[in-house]
LOTIVEX-873280 format. One record per residue: residue in one letter; residue number from 1; x, y, z of N, C-alpha, C in turn. Coordinates in steps of 0.001 Angstrom, whole numbers. Example, Ala and Ser with C-alpha at 12.3 -4.5 7.8 and 13.67 -1.06 7.14 Angstrom:
2
[atom 'a',1,[13190,-5690,7800],[12300,-4500,7800],[13200,-3300,7800]]
[atom 's',2,[12850,-2250,7080],[13670,-1060,7140],[12900,30,7870]]
This chain:
221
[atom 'x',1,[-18598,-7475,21885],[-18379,-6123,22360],[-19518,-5230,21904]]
[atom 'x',2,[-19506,-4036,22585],[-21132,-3487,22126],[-20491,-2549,20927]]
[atom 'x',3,[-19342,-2372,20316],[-19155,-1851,19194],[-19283,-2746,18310]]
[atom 'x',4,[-19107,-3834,18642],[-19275,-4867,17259],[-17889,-4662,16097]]
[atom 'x',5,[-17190,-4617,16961],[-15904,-4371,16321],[-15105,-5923,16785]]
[atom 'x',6,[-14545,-6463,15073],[-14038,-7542,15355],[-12722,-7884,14755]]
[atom 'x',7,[-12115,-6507,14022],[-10874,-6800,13210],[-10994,-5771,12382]]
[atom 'x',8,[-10047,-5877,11043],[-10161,-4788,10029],[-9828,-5065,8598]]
[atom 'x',9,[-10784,-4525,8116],[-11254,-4711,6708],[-9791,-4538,5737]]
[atom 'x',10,[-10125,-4908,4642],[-8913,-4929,3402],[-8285,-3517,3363]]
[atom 'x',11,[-9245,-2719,3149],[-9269,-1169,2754],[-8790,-332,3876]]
[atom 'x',12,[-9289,-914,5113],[-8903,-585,6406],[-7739,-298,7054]]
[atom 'x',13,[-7085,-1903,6444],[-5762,-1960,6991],[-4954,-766,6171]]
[atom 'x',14,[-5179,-953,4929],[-4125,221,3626],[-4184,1377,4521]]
[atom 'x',15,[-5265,1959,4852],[-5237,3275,5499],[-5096,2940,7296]]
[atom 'x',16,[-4743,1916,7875],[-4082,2038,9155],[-2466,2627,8787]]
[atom 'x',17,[-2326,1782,7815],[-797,1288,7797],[-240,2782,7365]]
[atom 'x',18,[-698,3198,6064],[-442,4316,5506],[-305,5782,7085]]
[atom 'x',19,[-1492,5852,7404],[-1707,6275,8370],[-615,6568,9410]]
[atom 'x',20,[227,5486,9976],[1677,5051,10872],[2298,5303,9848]]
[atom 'x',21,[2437,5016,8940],[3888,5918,8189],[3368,7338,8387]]
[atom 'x',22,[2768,7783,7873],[2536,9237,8210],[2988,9916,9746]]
[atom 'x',23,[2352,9351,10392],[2387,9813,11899],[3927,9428,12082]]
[atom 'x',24,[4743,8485,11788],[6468,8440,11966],[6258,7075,12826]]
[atom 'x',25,[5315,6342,12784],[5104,5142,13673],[5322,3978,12702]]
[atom 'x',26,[5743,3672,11707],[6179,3134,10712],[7431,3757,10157]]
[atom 'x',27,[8354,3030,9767],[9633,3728,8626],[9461,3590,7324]]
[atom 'x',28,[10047,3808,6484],[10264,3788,4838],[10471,1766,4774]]
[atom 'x',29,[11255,1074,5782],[11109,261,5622],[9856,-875,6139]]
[atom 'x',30,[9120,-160,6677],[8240,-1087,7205],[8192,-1461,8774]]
[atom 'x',31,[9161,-722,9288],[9518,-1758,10732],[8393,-583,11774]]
[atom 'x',32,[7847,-1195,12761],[6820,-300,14099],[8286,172,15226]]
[atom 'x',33,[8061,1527,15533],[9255,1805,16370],[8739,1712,17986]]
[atom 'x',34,[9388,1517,18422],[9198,1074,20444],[8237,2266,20681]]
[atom 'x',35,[7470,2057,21467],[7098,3758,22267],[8181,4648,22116]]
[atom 'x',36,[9286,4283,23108],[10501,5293,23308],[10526,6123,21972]]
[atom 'x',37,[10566,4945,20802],[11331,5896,19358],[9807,7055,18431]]
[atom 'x',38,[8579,5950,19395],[7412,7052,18348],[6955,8152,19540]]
[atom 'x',39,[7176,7622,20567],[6482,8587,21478],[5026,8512,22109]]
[atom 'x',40,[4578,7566,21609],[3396,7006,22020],[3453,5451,22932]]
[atom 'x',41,[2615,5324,23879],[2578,3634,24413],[1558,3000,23889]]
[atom 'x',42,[800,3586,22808],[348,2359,21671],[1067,1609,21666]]
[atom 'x',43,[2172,1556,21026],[3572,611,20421],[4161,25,21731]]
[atom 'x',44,[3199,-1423,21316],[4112,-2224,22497],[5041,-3454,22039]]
[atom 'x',45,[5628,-3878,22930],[6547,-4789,22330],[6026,-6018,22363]]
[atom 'x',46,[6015,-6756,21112],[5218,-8254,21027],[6647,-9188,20319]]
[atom 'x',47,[7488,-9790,21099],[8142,-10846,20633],[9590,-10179,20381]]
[atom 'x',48,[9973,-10111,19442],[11319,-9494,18565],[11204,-8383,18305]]
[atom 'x',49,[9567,-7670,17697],[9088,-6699,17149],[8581,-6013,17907]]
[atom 'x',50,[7473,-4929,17689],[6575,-3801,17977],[5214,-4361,17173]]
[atom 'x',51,[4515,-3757,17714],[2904,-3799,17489],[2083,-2786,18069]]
[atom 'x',52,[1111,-2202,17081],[908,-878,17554],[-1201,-842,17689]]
[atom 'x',53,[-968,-642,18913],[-2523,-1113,19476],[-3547,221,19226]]
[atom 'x',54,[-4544,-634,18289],[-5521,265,17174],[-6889,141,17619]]
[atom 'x',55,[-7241,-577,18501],[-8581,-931,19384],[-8545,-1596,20854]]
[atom 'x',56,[-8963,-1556,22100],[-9239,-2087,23282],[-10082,-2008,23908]]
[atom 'x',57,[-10870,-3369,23391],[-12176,-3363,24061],[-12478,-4243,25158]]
[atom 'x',58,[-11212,-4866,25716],[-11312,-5783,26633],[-12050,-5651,28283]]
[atom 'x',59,[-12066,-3692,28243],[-13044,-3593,29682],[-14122,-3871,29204]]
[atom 'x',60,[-14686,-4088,28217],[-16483,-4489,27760],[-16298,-6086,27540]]
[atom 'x',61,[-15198,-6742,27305],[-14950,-8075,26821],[-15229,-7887,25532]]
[atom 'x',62,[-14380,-6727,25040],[-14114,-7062,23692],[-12927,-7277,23324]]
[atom 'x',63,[-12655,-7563,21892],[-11139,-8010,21215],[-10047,-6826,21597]]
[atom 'x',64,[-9133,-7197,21753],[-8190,-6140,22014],[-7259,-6560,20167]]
[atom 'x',65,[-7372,-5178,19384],[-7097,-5410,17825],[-5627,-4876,17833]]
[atom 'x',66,[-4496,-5212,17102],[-3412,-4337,16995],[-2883,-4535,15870]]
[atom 'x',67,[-1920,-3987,15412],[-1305,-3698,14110],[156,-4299,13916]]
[atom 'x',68,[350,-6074,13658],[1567,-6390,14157],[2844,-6383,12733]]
[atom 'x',69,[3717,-6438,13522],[4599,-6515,12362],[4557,-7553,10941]]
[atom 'x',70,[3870,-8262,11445],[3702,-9292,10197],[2508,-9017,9316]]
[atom 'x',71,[1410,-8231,9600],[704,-7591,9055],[1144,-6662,8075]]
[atom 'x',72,[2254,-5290,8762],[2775,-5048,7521],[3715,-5337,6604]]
[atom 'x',73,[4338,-6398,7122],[5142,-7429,6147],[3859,-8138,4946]]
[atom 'x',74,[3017,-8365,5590],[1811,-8970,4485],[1628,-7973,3860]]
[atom 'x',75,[1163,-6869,3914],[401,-5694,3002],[1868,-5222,2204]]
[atom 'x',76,[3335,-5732,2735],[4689,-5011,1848],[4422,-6121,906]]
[atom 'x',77,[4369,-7299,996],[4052,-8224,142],[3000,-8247,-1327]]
[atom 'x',78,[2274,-7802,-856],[1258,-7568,-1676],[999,-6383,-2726]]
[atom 'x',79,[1753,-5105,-2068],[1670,-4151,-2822],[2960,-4194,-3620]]
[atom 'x',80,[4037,-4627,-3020],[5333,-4912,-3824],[5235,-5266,-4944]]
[atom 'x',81,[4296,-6589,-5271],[4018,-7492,-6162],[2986,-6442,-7359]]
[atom 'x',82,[1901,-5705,-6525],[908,-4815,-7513],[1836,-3542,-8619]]
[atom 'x',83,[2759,-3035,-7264],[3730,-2205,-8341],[4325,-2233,-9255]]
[atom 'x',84,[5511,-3904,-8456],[6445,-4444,-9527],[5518,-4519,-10751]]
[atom 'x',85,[4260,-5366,-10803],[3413,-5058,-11959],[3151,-4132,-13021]]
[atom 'x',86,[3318,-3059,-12280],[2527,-2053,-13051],[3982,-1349,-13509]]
[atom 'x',87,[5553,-1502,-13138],[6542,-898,-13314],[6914,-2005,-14307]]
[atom 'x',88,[6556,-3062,-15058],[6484,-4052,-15942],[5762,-3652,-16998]]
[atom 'x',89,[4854,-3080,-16550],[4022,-2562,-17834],[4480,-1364,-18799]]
[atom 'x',90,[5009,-635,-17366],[5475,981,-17712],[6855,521,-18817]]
[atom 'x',91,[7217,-637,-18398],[8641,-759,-19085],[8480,-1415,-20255]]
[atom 'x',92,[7359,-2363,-20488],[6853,-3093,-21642],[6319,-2024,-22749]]
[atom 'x',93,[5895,-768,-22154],[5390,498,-22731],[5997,1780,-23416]]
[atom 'x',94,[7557,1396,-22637],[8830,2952,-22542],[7989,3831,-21544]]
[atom 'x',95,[7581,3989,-20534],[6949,4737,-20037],[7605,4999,-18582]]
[atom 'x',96,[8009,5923,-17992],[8956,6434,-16926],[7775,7178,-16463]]
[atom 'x',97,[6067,7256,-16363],[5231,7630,-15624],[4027,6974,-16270]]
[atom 'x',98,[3014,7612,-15611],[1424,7391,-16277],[727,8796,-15468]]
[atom 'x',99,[-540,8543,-16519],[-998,10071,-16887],[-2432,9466,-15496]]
[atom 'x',100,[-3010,8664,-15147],[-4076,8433,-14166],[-3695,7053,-14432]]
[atom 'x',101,[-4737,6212,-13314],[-4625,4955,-12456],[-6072,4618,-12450]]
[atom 'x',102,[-6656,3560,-12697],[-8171,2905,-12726],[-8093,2076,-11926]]
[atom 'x',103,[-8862,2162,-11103],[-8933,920,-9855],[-10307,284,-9927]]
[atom 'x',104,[-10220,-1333,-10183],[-11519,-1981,-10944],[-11891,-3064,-9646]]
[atom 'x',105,[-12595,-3193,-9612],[-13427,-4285,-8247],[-14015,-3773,-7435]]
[atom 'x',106,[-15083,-4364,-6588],[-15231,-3584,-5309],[-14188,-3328,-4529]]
[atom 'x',107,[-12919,-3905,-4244],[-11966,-3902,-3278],[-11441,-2461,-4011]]
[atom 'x',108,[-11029,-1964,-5076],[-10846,-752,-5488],[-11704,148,-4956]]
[atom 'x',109,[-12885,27,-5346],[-13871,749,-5150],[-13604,1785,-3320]]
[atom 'x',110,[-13260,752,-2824],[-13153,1166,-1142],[-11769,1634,-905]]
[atom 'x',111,[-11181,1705,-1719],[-9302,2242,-1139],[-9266,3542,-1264]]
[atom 'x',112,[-8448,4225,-270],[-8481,5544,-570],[-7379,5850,-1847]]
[atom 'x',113,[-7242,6748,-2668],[-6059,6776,-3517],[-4864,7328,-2647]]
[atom 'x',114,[-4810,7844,-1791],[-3979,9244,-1065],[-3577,7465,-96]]
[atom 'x',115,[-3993,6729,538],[-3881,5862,1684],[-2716,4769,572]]
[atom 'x',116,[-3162,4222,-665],[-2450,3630,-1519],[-1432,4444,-1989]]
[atom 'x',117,[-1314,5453,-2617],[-5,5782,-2722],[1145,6117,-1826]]
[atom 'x',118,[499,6434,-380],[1364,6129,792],[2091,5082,792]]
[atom 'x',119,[1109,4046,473],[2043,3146,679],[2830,2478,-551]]
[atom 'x',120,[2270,3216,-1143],[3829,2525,-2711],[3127,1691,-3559]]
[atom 'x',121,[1419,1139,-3352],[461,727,-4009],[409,772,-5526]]
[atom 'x',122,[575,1747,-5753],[27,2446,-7297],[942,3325,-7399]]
[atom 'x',123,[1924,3351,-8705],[2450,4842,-8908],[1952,6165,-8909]]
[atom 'x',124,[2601,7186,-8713],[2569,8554,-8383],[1763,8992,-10088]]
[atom 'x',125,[733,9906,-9401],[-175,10287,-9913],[-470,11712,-9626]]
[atom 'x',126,[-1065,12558,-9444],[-1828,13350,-8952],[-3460,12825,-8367]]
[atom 'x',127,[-3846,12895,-7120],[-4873,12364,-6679],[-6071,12330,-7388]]
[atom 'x',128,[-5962,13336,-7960],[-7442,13745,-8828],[-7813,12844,-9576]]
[atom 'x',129,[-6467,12216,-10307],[-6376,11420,-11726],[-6665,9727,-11206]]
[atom 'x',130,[-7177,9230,-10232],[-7140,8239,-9707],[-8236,7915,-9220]]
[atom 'x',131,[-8763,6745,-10818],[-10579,6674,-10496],[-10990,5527,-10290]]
[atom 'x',132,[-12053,5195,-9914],[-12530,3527,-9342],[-13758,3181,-10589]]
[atom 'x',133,[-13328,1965,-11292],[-14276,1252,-12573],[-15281,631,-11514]]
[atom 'x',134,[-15460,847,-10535],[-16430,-591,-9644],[-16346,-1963,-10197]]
[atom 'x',135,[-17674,-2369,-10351],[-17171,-3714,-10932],[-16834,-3742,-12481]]
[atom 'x',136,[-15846,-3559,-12803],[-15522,-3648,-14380],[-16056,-4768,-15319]]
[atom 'x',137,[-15580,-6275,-14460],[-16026,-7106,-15530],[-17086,-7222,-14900]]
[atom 'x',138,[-18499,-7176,-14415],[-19465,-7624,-14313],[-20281,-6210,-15638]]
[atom 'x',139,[-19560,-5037,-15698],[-20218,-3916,-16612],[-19925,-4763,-18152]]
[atom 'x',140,[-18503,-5248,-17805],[-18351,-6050,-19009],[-19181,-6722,-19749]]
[atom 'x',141,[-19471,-7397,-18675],[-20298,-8639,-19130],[-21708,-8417,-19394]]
[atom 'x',142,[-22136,-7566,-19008],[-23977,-7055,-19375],[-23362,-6409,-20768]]
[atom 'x',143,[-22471,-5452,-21051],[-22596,-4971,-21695],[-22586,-5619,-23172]]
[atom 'x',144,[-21284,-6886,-22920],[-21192,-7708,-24039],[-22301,-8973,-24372]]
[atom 'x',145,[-23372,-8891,-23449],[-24811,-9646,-23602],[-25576,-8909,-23889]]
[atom 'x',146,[-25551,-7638,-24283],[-26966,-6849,-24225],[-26419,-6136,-25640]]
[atom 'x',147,[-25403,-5694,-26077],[-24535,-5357,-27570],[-23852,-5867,-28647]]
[atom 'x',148,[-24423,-6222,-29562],[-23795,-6728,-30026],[-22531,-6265,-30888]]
[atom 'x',149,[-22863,-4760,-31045],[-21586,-4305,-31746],[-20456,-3847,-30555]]
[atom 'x',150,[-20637,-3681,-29216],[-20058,-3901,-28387],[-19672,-5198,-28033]]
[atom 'x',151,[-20041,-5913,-28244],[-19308,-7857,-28227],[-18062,-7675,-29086]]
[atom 'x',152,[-18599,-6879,-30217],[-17587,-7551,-31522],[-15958,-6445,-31218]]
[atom 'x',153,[-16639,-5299,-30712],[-15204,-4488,-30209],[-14354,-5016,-29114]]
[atom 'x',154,[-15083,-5735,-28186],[-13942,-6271,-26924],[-13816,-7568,-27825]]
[atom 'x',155,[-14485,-8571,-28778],[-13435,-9637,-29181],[-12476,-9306,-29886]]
[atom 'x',156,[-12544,-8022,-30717],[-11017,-7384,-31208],[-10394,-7189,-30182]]
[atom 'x',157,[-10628,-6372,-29112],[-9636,-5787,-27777],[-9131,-7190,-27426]]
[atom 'x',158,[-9667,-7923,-27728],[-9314,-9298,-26347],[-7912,-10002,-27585]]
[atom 'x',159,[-8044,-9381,-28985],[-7091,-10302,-29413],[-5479,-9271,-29446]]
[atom 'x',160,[-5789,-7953,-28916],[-4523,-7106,-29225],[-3840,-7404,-27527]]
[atom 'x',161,[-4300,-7902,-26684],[-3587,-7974,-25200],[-2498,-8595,-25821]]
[atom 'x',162,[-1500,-8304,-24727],[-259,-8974,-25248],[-168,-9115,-23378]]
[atom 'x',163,[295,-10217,-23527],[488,-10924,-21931],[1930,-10905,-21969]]
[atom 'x',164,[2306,-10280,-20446],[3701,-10217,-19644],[3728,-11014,-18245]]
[atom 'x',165,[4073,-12239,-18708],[5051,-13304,-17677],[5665,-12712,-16908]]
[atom 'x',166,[5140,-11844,-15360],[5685,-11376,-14291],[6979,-12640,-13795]]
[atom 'x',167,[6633,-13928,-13737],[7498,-15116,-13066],[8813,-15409,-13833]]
[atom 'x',168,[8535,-14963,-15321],[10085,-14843,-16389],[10682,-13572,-16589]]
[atom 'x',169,[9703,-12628,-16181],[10114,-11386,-16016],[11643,-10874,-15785]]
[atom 'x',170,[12902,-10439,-16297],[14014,-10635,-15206],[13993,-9179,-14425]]
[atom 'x',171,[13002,-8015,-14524],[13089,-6932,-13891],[12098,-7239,-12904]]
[atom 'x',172,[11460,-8032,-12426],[10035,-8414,-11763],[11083,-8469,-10495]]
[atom 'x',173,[11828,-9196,-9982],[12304,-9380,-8579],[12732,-8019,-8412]]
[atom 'x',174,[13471,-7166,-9326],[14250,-5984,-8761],[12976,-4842,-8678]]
[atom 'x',175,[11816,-4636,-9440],[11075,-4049,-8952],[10186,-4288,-7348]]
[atom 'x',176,[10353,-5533,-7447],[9773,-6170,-6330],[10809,-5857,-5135]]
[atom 'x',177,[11870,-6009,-5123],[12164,-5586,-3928],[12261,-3968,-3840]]
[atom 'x',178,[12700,-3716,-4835],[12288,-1633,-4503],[11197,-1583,-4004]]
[atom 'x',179,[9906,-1994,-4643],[8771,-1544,-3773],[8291,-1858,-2225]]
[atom 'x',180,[9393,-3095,-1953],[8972,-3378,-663],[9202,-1797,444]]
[atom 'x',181,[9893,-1087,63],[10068,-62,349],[8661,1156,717]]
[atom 'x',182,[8337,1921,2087],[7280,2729,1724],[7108,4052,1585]]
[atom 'x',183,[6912,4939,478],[5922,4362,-582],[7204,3695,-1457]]
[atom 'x',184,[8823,4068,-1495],[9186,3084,-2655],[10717,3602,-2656]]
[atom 'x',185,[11672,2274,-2594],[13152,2517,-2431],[13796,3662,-3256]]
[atom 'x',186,[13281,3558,-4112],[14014,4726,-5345],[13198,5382,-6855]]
[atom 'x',187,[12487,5141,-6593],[10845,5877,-7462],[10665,6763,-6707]]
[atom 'x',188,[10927,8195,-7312],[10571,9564,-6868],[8801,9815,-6525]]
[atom 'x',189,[8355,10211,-6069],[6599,10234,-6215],[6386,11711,-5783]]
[atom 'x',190,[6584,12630,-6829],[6511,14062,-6329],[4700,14577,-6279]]
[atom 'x',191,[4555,13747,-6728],[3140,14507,-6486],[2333,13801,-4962]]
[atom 'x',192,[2680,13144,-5138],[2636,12311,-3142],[2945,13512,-1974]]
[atom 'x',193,[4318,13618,-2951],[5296,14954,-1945],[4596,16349,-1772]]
[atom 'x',194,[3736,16540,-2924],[3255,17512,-2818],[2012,17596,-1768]]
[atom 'x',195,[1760,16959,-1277],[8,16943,-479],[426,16545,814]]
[atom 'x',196,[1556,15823,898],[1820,14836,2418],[3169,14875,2535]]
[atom 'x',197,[3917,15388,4174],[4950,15446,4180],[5165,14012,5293]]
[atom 'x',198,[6207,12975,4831],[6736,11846,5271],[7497,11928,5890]]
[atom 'x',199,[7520,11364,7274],[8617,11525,8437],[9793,10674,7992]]
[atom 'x',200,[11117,11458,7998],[11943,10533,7803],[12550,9875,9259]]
[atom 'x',201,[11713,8414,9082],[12504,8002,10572],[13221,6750,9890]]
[atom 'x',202,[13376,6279,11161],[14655,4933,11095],[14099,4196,12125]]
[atom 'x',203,[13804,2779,12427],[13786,2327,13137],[14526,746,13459]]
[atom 'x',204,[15215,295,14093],[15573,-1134,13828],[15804,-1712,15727]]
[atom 'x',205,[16483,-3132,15027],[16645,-3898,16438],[17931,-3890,17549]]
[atom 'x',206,[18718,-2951,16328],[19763,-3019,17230],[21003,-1682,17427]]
[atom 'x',207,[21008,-1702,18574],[21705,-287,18919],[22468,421,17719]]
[atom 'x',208,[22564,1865,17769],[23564,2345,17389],[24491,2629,18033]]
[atom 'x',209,[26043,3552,17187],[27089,3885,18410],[26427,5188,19382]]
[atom 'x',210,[25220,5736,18944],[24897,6747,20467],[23527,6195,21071]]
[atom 'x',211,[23835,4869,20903],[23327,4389,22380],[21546,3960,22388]]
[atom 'x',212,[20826,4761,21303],[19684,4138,20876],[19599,3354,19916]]
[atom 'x',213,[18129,2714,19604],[17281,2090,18619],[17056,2832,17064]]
[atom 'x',214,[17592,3236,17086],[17092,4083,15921],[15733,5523,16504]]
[atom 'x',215,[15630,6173,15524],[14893,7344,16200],[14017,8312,15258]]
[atom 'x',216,[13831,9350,15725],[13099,10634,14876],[14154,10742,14212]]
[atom 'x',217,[13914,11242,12384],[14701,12141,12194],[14021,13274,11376]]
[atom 'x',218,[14526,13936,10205],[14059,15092,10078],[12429,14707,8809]]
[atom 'x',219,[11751,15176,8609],[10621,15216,7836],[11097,15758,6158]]
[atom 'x',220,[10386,14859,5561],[11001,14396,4381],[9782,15247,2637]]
[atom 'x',221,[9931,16484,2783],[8648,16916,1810],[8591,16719,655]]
């Protein structure tokens, strides 16, 4: 295609997805609503589900790209698992918040913070407080080859970690399924609330007693 457009990046997808929850084209649970329920004919019907069409380049013979339900079943997957994490820590800690959020890798490096906490990524923060280490361990690692009294402080740091067994965990599944939730079944995130107001919709497969799919409902600040 002459855009050279062939799919979408890691960082990409966080802020599609985030994005459709915002707009009310996504629910709290994850599900894509029919045209009828978002109002748009992006959202077409692919199989059982919805899928919501994010590129069409097929009059040039390019890819026609869309946003299917199993996509955001993958990204609920993934961030479920990053939270439950970090709501393991908070609890290994006594901690019922955190004061900022460090996001270390290049894949950090590229996320928006505002696109991740949409989606239930990272606990509620204030945006400001939510910074990117780039590559952490590669700074690591020059730093602990090129210092030596910096060597000798991270081999102390490296002996105070105390490691938490997410898989023996017994709060790990119940955080895990709250977060499948977006941004999160029952974790308040007021400072989220404060910058972005979340459509409260509903969407599912099967009728109610007045006769639709689920629908708009009121906006959630």
């Amino acid at each position: 295609a002459a855009t050279g457009v062939t799919g979408i990046c890691g960082s990409g997808i966080i802020e599609v997805i985030a994005e459709m929850r915002l707009a009310g084209i996504v629910d709290a649970g994850g599900l894509i609503g029919s045209a009828e329920q978002t109002g748009t004919a992006r959202c077409r019907p692919e199989g059982r589900t919805n899928a919501y069409l994010l590129h069409d380049g097929s009059a040039r013979g390019g890819p026609v790209i869309t946003v299917t339900q199993g996509d955001i079943r993958a990204i609920q997957l993934a961030k479920s698992a990053l939270y439950a994490g970090a709501r393991l820590l908070m609890d290994e800690m006594g901690a019922d918040r955190v004061d900022r959020v460090v996001l270390a890798g290049a894949f950090g490096a590229h996320i928006s913070p505002k696109h991740a906490m949409v989606l239930g990524m990272i606990p509620d923060v204030p945006l400001d407080k939510v910074f990117s280490a780039g590559n952490a361990a590669g700074t690591g690692a020059r730093i602990a080859l090129l210092n030596v009294a910096s060597r000798a402080a991270i081999e102390a740091g490296v002996k105070r970690i105390h490691k938490v067994a997410t898989a023996i965990e017994p709060r790990f599944q119940e955080h895990f399924v709250a977060a499948n939730a977006i941004p999160h079944a029952t974790d308040p995130f007021p400072n989220l609330n404060a910058v972005v107001s979340l459509p409260d919709v509903a969407f599912n497969t099967r009728s109610n007693p007045d006769g639709d799919a689920g629908g708009r409902r009121r906006r959630r600040g």
